[in-house]
NUVEXTI-239696 format. One line per 5 residues: for each residue z, x, y of N, C-alpha, C. Coordinates in pm, whole numbers, plus 50000, padded with zeros to 5 digits. Last residue first. Example, Ala and Ser with C-alpha at 12.3 -4.5 7.8 and 13.67 -1.06 7.14 Angstrom:
<nodes>
50708:51285:49775:50714:51367:49894:50787:51290:50003 | 50780:51319:49431:50780:51230:49550:50780:51320:49670 $
</nodes>
This chain:
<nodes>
78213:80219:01327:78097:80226:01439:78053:80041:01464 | 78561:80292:01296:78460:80184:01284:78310:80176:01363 | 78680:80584:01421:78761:80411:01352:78544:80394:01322 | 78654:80871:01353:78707:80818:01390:78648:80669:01307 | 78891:81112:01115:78755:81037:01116:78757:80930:01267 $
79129:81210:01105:79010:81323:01077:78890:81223:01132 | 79312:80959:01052:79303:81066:01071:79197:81125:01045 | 79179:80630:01186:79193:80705:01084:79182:80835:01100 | 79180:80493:01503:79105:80540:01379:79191:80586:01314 | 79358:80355:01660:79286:80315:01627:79204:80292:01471 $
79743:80393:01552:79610:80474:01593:79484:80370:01552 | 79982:80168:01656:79938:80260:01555:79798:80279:01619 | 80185:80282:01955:80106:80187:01832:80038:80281:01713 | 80177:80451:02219:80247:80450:02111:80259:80367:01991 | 79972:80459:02362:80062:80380:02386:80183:80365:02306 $
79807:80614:02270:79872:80641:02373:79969:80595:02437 | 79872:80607:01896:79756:80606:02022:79847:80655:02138 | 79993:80753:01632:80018:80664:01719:79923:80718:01825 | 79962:80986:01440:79998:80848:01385:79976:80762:01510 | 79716:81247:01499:79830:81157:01495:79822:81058:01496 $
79521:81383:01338:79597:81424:01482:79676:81346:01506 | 79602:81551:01005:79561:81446:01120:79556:81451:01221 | 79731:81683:00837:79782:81598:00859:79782:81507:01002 | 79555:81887:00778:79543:81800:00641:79666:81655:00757 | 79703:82119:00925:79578:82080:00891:79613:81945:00762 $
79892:81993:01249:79875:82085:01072:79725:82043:01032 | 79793:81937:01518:79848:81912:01440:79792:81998:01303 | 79788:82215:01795:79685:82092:01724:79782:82042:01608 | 79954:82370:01927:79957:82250:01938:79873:82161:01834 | 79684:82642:01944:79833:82578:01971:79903:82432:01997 $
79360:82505:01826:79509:82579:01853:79623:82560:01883 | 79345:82378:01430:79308:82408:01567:79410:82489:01675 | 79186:82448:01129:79279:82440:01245:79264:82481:01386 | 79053:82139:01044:79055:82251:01057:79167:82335:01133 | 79087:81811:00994:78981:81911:00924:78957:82070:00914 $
79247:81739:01141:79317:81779:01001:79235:81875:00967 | 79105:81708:01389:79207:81812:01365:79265:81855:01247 | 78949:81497:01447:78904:81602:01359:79018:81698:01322 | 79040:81385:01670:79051:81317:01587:78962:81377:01381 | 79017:81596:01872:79151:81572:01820:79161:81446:01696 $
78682:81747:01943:78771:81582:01917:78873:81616:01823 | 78443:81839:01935:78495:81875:01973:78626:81782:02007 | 78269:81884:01593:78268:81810:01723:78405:81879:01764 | 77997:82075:01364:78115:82068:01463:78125:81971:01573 | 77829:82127:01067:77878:81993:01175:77996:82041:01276 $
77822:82309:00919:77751:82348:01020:77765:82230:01135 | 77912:82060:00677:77841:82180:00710:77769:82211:00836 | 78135:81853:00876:78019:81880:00762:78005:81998:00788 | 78332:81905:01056:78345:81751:01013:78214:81775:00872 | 78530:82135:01237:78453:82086:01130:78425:81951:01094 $
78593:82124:01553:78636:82092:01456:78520:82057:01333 | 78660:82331:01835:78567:82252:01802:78613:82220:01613 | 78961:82195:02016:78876:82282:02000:78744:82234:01885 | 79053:81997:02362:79041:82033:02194:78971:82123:02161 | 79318:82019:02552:79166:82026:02541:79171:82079:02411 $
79560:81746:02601:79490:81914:02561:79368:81863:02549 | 79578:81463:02567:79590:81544:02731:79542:81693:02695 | 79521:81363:02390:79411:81414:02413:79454:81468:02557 | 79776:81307:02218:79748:81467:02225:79566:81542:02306 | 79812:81079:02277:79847:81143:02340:79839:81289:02319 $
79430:80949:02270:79574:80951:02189:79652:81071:02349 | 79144:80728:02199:79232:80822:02303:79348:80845:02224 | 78974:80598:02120:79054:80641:02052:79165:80743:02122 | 78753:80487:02329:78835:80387:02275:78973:80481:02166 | 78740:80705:02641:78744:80721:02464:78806:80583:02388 $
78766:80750:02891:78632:80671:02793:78694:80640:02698 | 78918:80964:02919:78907:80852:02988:78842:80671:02982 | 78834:81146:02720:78967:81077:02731:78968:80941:02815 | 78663:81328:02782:78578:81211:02757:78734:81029:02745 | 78762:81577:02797:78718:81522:02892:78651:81392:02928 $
79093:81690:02711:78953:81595:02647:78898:81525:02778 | 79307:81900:02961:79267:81820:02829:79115:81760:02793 | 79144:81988:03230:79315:81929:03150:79302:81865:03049 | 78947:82067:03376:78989:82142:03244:79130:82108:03173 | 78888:81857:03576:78794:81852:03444:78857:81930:03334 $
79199:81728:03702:79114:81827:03673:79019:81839:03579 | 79288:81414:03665:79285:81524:03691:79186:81625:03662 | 79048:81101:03731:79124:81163:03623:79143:81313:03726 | 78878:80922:03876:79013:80989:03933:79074:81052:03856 | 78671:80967:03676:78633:81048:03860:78781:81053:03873 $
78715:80781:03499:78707:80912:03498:78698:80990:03585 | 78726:80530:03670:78776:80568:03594:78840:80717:03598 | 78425:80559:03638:78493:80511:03802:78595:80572:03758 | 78360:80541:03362:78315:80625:03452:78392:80676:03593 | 78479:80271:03316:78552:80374:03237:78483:80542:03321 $
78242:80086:03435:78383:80120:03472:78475:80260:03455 | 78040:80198:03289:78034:80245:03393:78194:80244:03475 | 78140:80071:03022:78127:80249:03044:78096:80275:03180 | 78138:79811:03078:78237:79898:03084:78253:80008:03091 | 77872:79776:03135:77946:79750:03226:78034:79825:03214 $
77766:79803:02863:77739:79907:02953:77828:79900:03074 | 77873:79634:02708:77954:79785:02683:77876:79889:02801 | 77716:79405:02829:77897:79437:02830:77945:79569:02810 | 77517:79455:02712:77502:79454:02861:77660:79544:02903 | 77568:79447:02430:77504:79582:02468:77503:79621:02630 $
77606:79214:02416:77736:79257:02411:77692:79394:02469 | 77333:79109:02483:77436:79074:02586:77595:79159:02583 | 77185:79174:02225:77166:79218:02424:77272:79233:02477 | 77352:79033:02058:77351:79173:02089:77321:79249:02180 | 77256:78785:02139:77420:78839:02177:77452:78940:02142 $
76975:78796:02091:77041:78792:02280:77152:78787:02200 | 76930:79070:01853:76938:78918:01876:77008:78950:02020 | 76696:79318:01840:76805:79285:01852:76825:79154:01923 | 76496:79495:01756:76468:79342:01698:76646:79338:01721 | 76448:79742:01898:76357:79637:01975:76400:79484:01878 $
76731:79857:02075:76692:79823:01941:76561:79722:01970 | 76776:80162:02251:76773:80023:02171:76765:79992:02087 | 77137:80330:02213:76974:80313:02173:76886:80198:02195 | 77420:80264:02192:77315:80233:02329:77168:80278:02297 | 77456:80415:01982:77513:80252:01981:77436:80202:02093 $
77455:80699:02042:77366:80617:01981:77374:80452:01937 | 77647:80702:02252:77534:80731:02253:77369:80637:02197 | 77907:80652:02082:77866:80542:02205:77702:80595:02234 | 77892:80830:01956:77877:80735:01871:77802:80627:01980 | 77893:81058:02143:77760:81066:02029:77752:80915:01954 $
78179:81006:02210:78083:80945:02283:77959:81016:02223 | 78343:81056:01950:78323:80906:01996:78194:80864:02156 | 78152:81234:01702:78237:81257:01858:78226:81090:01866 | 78040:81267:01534:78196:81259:01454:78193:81239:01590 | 77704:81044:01365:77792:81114:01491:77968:81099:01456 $
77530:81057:01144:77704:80986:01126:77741:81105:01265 | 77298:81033:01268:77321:80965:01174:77465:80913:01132 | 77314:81277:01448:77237:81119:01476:77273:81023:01375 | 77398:81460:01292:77458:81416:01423:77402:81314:01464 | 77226:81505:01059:77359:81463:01086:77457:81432:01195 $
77016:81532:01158:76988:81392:01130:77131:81398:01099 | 77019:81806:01327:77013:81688:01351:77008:81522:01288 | 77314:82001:01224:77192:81987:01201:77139:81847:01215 | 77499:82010:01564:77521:82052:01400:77350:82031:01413 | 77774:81947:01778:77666:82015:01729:77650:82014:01557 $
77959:81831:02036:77932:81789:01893:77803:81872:01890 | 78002:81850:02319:78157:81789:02229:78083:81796:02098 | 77973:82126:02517:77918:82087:02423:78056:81959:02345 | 78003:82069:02857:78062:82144:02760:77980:82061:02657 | 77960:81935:03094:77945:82055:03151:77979:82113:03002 $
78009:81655:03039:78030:81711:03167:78046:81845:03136 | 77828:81682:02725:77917:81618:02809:78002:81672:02904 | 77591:81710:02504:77666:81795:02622:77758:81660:02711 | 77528:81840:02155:77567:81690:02245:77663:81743:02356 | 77254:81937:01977:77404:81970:02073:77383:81854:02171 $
77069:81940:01673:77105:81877:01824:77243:81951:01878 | 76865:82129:01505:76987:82105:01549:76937:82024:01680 | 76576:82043:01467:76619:82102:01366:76790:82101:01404 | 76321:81789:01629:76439:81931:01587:76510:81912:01529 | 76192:81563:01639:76159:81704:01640:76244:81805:01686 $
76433:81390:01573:76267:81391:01484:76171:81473:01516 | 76605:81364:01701:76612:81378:01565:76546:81451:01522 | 76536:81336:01984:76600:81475:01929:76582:81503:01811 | 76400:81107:01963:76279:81194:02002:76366:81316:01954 | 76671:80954:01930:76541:80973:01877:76430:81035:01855 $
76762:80995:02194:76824:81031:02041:76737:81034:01952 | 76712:81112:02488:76650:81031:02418:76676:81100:02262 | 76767:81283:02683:76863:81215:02658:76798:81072:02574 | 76709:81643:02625:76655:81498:02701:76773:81416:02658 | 76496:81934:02598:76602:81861:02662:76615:81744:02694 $
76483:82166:02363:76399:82052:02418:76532:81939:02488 | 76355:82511:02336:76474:82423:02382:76441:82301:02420 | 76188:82727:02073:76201:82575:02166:76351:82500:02226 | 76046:82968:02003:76123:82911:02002:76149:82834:02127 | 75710:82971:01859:75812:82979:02044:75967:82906:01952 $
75510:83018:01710:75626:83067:01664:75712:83064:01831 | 75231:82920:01765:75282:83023:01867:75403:83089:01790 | 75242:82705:01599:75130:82753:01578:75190:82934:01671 | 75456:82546:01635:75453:82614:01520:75315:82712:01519 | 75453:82510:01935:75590:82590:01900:75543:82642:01731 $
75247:82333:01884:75213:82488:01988:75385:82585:01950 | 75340:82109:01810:75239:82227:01736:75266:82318:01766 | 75545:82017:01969:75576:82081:01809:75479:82131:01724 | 75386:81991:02145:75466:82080:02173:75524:82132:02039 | 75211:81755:02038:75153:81864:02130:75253:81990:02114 $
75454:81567:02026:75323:81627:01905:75304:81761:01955 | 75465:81508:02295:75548:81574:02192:75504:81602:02057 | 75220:81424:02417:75320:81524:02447:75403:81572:02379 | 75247:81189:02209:75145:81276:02178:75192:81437:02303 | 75471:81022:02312:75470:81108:02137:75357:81215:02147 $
75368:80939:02542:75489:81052:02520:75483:81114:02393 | 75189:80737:02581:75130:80887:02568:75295:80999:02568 | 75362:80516:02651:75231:80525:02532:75196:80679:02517 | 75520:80601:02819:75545:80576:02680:75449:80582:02627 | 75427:80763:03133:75400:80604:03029:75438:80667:02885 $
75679:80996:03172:75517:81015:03091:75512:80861:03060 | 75887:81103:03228:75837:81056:03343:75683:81010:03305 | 75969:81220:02980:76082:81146:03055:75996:81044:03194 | 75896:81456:02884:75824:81330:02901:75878:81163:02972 | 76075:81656:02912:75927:81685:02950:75830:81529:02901 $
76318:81752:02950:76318:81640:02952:76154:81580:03006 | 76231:82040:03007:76338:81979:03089:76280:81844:03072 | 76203:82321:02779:76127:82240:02847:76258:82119:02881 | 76150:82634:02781:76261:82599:02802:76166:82462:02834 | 76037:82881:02470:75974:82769:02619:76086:82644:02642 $
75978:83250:02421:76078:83066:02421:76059:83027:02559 | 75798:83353:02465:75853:83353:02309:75920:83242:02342 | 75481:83323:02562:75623:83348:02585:75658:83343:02458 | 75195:83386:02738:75201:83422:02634:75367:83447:02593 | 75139:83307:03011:75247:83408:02985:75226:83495:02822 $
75084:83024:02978:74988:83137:03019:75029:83304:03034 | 75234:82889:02862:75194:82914:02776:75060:83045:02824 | 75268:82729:03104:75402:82807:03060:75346:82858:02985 | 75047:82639:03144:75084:82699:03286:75205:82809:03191 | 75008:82421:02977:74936:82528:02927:74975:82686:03050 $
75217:82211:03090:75256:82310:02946:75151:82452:02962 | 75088:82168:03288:75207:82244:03329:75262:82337:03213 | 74846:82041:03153:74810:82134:03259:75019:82245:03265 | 75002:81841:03012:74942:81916:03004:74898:82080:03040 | 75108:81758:03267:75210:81771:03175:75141:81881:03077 $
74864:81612:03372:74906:81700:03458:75033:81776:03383 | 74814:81447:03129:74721:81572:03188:74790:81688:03230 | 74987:81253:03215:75002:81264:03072:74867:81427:03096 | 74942:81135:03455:75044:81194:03451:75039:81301:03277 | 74567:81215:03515:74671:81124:03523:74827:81218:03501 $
74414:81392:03830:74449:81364:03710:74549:81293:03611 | 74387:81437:04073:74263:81368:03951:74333:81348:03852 | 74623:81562:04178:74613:81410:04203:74465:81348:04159 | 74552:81839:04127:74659:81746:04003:74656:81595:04068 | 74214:81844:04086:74333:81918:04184:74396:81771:04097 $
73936:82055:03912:74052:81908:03970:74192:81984:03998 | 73829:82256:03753:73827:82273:03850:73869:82079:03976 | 73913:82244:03469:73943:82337:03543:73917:82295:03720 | 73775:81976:03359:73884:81930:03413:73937:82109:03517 | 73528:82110:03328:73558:81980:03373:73678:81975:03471 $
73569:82274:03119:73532:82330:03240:73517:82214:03374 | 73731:82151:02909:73793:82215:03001:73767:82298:03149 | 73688:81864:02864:73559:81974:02842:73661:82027:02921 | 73978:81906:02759:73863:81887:02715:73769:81800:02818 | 74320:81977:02635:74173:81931:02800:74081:81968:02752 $
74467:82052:02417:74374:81960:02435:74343:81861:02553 | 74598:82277:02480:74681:82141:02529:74631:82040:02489 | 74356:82456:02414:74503:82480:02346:74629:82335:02356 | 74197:82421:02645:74176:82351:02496:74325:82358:02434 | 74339:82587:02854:74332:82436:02850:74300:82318:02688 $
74309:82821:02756:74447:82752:02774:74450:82571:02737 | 74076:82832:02715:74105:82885:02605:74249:82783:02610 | 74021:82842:03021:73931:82747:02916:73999:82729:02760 | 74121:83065:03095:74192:82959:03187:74134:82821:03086 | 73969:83286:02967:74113:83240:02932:74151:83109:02976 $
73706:83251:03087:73749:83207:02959:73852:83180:02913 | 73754:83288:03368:73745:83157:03330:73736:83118:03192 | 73803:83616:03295:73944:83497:03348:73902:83331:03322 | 73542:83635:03241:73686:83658:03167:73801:83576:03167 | 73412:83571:03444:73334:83516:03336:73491:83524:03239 $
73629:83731:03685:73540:83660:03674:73503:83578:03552 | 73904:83907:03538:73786:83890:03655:73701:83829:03617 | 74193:84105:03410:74101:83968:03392:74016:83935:03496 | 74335:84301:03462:74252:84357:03465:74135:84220:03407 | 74647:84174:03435:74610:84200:03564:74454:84263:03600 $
74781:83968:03272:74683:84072:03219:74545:84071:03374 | 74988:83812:03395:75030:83932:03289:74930:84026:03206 | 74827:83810:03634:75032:83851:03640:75039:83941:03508 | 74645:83666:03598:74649:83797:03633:74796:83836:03645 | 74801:83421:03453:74753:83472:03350:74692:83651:03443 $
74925:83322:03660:75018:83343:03582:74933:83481:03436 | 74660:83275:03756:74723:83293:03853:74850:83363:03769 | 74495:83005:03637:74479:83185:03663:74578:83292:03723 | 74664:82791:03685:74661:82869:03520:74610:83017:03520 | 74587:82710:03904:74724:82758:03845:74807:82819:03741 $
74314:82745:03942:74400:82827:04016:74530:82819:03957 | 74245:82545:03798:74204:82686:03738:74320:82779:03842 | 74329:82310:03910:74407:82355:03778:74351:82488:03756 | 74322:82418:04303:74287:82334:04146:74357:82404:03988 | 74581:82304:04533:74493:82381:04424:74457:82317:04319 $
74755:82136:04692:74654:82186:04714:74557:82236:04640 | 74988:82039:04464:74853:81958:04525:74724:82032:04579 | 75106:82226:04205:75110:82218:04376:74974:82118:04379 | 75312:82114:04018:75206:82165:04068:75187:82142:04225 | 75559:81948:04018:75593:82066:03950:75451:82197:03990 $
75502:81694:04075:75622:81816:04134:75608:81950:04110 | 75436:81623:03855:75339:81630:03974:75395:81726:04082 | 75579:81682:03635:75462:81738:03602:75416:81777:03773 | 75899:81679:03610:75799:81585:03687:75681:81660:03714 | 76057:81852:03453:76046:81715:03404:75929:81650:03480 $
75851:82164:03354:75988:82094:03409:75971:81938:03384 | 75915:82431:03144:75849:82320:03127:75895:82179:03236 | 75938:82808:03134:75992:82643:03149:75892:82546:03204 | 75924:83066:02937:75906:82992:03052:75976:82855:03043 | 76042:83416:02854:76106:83265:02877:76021:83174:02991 $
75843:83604:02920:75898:83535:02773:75927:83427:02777 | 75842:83648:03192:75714:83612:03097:75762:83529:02975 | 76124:83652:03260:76029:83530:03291:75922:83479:03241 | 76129:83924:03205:76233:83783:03108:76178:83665:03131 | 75973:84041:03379:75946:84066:03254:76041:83994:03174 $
76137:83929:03641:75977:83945:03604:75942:83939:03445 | 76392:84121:03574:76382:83989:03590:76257:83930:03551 | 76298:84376:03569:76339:84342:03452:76332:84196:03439 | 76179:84366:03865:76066:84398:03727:76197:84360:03588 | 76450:84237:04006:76326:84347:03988:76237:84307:03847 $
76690:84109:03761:76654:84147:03917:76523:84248:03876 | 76852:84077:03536:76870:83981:03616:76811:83978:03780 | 76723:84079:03199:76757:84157:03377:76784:84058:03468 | 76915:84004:02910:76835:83966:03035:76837:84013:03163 | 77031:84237:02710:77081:84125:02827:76954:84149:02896 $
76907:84258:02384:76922:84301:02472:76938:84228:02616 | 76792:84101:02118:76945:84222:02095:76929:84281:02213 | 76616:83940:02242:76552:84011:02125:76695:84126:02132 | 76821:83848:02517:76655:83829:02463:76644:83959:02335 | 77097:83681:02620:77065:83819:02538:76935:83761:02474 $
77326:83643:02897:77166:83556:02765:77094:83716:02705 | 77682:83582:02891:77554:83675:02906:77429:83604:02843 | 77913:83491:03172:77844:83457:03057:77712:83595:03006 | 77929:83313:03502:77998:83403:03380:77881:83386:03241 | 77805:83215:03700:77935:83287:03727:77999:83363:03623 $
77482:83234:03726:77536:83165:03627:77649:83281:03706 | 77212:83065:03941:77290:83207:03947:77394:83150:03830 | 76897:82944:03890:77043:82951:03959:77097:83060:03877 | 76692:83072:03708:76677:83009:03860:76804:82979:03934 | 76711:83175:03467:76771:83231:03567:76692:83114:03730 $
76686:83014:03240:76564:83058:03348:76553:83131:03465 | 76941:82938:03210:76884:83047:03144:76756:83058:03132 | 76979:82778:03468:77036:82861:03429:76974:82992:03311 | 76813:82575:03392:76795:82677:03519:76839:82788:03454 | 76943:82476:03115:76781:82507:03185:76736:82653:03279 $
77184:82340:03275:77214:82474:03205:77018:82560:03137 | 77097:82228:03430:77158:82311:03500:77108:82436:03428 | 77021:81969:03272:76932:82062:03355:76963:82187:03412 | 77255:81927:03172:77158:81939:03081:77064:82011:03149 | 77497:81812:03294:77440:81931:03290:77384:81979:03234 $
77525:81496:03288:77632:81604:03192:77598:81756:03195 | 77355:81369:03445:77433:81438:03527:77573:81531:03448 | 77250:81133:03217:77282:81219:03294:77362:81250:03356 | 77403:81213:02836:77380:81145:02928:77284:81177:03091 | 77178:81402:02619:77341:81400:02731:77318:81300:02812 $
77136:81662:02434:77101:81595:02455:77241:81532:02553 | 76903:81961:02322:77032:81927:02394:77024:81762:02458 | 76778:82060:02017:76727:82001:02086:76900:81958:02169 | 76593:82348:01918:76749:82271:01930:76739:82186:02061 | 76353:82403:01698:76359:82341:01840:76549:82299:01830 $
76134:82718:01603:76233:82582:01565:76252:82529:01667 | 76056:82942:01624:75934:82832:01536:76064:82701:01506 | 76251:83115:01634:76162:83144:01622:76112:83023:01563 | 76575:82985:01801:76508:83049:01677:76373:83067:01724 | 76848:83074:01980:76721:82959:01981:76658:83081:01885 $
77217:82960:02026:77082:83048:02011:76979:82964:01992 | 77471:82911:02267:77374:82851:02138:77294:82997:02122 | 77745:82845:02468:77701:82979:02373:77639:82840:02234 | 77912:82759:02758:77828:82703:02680:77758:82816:02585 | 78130:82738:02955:78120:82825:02852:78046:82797:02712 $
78043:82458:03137:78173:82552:03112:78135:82598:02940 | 77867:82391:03402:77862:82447:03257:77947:82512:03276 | 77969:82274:03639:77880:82203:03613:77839:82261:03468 | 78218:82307:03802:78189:82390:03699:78132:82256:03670 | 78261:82331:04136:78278:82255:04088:78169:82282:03962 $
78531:82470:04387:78421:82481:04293:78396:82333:04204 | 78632:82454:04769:78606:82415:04636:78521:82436:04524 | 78514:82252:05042:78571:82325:04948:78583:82306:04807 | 78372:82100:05165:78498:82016:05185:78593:82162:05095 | 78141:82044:04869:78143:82016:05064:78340:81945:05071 $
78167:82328:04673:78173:82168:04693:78199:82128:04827 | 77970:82532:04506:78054:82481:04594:78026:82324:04650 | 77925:82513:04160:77838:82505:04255:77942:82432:04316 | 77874:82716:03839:77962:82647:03911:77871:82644:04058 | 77832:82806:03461:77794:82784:03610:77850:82664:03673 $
77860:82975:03231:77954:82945:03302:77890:82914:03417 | 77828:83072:02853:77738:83072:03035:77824:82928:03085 | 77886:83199:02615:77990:83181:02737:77935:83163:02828 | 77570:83306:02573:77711:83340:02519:77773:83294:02661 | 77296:83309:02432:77352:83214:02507:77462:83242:02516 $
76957:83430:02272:77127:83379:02272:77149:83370:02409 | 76686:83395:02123:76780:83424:02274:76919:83368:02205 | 76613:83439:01866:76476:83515:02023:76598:83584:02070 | 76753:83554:01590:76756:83441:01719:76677:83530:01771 | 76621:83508:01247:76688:83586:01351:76669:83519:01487 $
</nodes>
């Protein structure tokens, strides 16, 4: 059964000069008990937004988040009491604490909030209890350091056990190692896929690392400017991605035993995607058709619509006109069984193959 749901969340942010500009368009997931969906995206596809967003820290224009079969308050003591449940994890640990104080102060602090009758010998047990839980150790040690003692891979620590001082059901975390030396990222992420199985939290894990999505979680969703193009169960979306930019995604992974003219072609396809980026900025309106169109080596002329989401496996959905046989789609989409069409944009024959796209 889901903690949270997610329905239709819609957030937009004015633009200098006028204007809106929809940074999540009508995004609807759920999050389980003791599982992780993991969102993944280039940047600036609104991966963080949408975070805030159902942390309520920005304001969402449409949509509802529904905790245990009931809408999230959005004010007063109801607000307060969605916050306990839902915490968040943010990306820059050091940012994220305050300098002045020590780690007992930041961990005590969340913990009289929600058990307001904790004092003295008590409270430093909990704040001790937390810290082991992250594995800080001797925790009476490290309680009393201010976050510039401590390294980055700690202070991440310290921020997890901060969200976990609530005692929550789902822990929103924002691309939570992203800023961690590599050497100590897996064990941050270890860390979190305990505490999610040991706690039962349901987990949102955010990042733009394909790898780290696979392999601790259970679904991925693939976000692109502000909308989901591909979801399903993760080693099938990592493995045979149906969207053409999940493919480009994982084609940009590295590779550590890749020959220099694979470097080099790998340089090349980055050049171009930044072009194809430039590109995309003068395209019309974000809601006129496929938003990745601009990009897309498979483009066609039916990607001036906006597509809907299309079967490709069980529980596999992408959001691509090159799926269209597979299901039906709306007005306009081609018949089922007969593809999205014979000819590209130019009117030639089609890259890929109906339903599928071309060649990874």
């Amino acid at each position: 059964m889901s903690v949270l749901e997610v329905r239709d969340l819609t957030v937009e942010f004015g633009q200098r000069g006028g204007g809106q500009f929809r940074a999540v368009d009508g995004l609807s997931f759920a999050l389980t008990a003791g599982q992780t969906l993991a969102l993944v995206g280039e940047s600036g596809s609104g991966k963080s937004t949408v975070v805030r967003a159902v942390s309520q820290l920005v304001r969402r224009q449409a949509g509802d988040i529904v905790l245990d079969g009931r809408p999230a308050g959005r004010r007063g003591a109801a607000l307060r009491a969605y916050r306990h449940r839902v915490q968040l994890v943010f990306q820059d640990p050091f940012a994220s604490l305050n300098p002045m104080h020590t780690v007992r102060h930041h961990l005590a602090r969340p913990l009289l909030l929600r058990q307001g009758h904790l004092r003295g010998t008590a409270l430093d047990a909990a704040v001790h209890e937390l810290l082991r839980s992250v594995n800080l150790t001797p925790p009476e040690d490290i309680a009393g350091k201010h976050p510039h003692e401590l390294s980055g891979g700690q202070r991440q620590r310290v921020a997890i056990a901060r969200a976990l001082a609530t005692d929550p059901d789902v822990l929103l975390a924002d691309e939570p190692v992203s800023m961690l030396d590599v050497s100590i990222r897996l064990e941050i992420l270890n860390l979190l896929d305990r505490l999610k199985r040991d706690r039962s939290l349901a987990l949102l894990y955010v990042t733009h690392d394909l790898a780290t999505a696979r392999h601790f979680s259970a679904e991925i969703m693939v976000m692109y400017r502000g909308e989901i193009v591909e979801r399903g169960p993760s080693d099938e979306v990592i493995l045979h991605p149906s969207h053409p930019y999940t493919q480009i995604l994982a084609d940009a992974a590295p590779d550590p035993g890749a020959s220099r003219g694979a470097l080099a072609a790998a340089r090349a396809q980055r050049q171009s995607a930044r072009a194809a980026r430039a590109a995309e900025q003068r395209e019309t309106a974000a809601g006129a058709g496929c938003r990745f169109r601009a990009r897309c080596p498979f483009a066609m002329e039916i990607c001036a619509q906006h597509p809907a989401d299309f079967e490709t496996g069980p529980g596999h959905l992408a959001r691509c006109w090159l799926h269209a046989g597979n299901a039906a789609g709306p007005a306009g989409a081609p018949a089922a069984g007969a593809g999205p069409a014979d000819t590209d944009s130019t009117g030639g024959p089609s890259a890929a193959a109906p339903g599928r796209p071309g060649p990874r």
